[in-house]
N, C-alpha and C positions, 0 to 999 in steps of 0.2 A: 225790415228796417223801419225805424220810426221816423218820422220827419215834423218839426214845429216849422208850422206853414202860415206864412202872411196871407195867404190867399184865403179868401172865403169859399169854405166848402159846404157849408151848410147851405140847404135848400129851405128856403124860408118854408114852405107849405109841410115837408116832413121833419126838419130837422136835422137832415143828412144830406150829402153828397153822392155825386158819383165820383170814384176813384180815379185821380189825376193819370195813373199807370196803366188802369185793365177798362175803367168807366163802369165799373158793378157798382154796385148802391154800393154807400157806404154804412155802416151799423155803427151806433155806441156801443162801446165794450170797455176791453182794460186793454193794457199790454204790461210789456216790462223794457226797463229800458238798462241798458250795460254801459257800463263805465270802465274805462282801463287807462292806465297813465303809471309811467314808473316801474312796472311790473304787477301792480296793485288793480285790482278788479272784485267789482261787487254789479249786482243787479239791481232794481230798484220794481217791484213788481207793483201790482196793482193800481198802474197811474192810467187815469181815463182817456179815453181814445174815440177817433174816430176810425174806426178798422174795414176795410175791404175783406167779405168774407173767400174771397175766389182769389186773390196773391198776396194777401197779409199784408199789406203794408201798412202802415197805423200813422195818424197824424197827432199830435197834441197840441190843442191853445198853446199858443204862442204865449200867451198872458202864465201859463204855467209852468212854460219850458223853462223861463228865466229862471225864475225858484228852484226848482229841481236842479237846475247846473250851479246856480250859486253854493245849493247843500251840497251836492258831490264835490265840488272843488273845495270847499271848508272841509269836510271830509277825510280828502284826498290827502291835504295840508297836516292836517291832525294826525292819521296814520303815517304820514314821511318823519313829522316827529319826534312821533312815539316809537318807531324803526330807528329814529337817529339816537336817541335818548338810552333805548335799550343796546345797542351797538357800544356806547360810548362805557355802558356800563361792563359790559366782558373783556 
């Protein structure tokens, strides 16, 4: 699971955290994140992370989660229309 976290996880001296769930260091990496709503699902891969390498769970800036949910709901919005559009047309 991904989680956009107000809490400070960074350790000023590395740059990482310990995992809020297991307490392993935490690594920068990537994840991916899933979207679904309506029946409609996509992924969204290679968004930066702070990952737990011992129970995966990833965190992203909070400063970046906004953006990315703003683009998946635009998205989302765009595809329900273009479903509705093509409907309308058969």
């Amino acid at each position: 699971m991904i989680y956009a976290d107000t809490r400070e996880l960074a350790d000023e001296s590395t740059g990482h955290g310990q995992c809020p769930n297991c307490e392993e260091e935490m690594v920068h990496s990537t994840s991916a994140l899933q979207f679904a709503r309506q029946g409609i699902a996509f992924n969204l891969a290679g968004v930066p992370a702070e990952v737990c390498p011992e129970c995966g769970e990833a965190y992203i800036d909070p400063r970046l989660a906004r953006p990315l949910w703003d683009c998946a709901m635009s998205a989302f919005q765009e595809i329900i229309s273009l479903k509705a559009r093509a409907s309308a047309t058969l």
